[in-house]
C-alpha positions as CSV (number, residue, x, y, z in Angstrom):
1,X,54.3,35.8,-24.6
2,X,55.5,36.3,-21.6
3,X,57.6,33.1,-19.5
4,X,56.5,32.2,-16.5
5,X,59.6,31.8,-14.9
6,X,60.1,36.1,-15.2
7,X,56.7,36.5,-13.5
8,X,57.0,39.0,-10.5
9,X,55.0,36.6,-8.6
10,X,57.9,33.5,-9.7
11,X,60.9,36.0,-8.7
12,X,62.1,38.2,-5.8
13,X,63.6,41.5,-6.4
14,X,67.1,40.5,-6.6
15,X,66.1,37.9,-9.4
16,X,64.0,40.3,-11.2
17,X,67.1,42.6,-11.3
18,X,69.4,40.0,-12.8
19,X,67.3,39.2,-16.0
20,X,66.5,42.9,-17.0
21,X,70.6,43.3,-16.6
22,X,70.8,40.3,-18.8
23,X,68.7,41.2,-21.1
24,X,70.1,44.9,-21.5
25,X,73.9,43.4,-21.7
26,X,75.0,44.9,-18.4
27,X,78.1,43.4,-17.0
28,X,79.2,43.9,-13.4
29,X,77.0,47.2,-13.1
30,X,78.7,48.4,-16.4
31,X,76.4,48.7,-19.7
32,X,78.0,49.1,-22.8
33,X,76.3,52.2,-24.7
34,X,73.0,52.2,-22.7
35,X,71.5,55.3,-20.8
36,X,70.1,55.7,-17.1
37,X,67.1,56.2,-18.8
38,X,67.1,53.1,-20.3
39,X,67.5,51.0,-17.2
40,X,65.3,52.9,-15.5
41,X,62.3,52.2,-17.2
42,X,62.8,48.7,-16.1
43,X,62.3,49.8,-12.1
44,X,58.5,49.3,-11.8
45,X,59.3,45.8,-12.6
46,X,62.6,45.3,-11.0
47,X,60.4,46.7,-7.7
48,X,57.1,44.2,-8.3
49,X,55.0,46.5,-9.0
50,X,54.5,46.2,-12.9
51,X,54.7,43.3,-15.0
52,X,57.4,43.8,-17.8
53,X,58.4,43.2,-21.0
54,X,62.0,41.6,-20.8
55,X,63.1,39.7,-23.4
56,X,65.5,37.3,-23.2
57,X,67.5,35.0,-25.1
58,X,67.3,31.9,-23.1
């Protein structure tokens, strides 16, 4: 299930960009033990063009 508040249409770029680093553990542009590849995958959503599957904790 997805929440509605992650929705591209409920977020702008900047937002969208915030929750996938929150949800991979990036801190200040730093992630502990992930790869480029890993974020990466994230950019069609991060850009608005592809719904995602983030999960989050809150």
């Amino acid at each position: 299930m997805i929440k509605e508040d992650i929705l591209i249409k409920n977020t702008i770029r900047e937002q969208r960009e915030q929750i996938v680093n929150d949800a991979l553990g990036i801190v200040d542009g730093l992630c502990d033990g992930c790869s480029q590849g890993i974020i990466s995958m994230y950019d069609a959503y991060i850009d608005g063009l592809k719904e995602g599957s983030v999960t989050t904790n809150g």
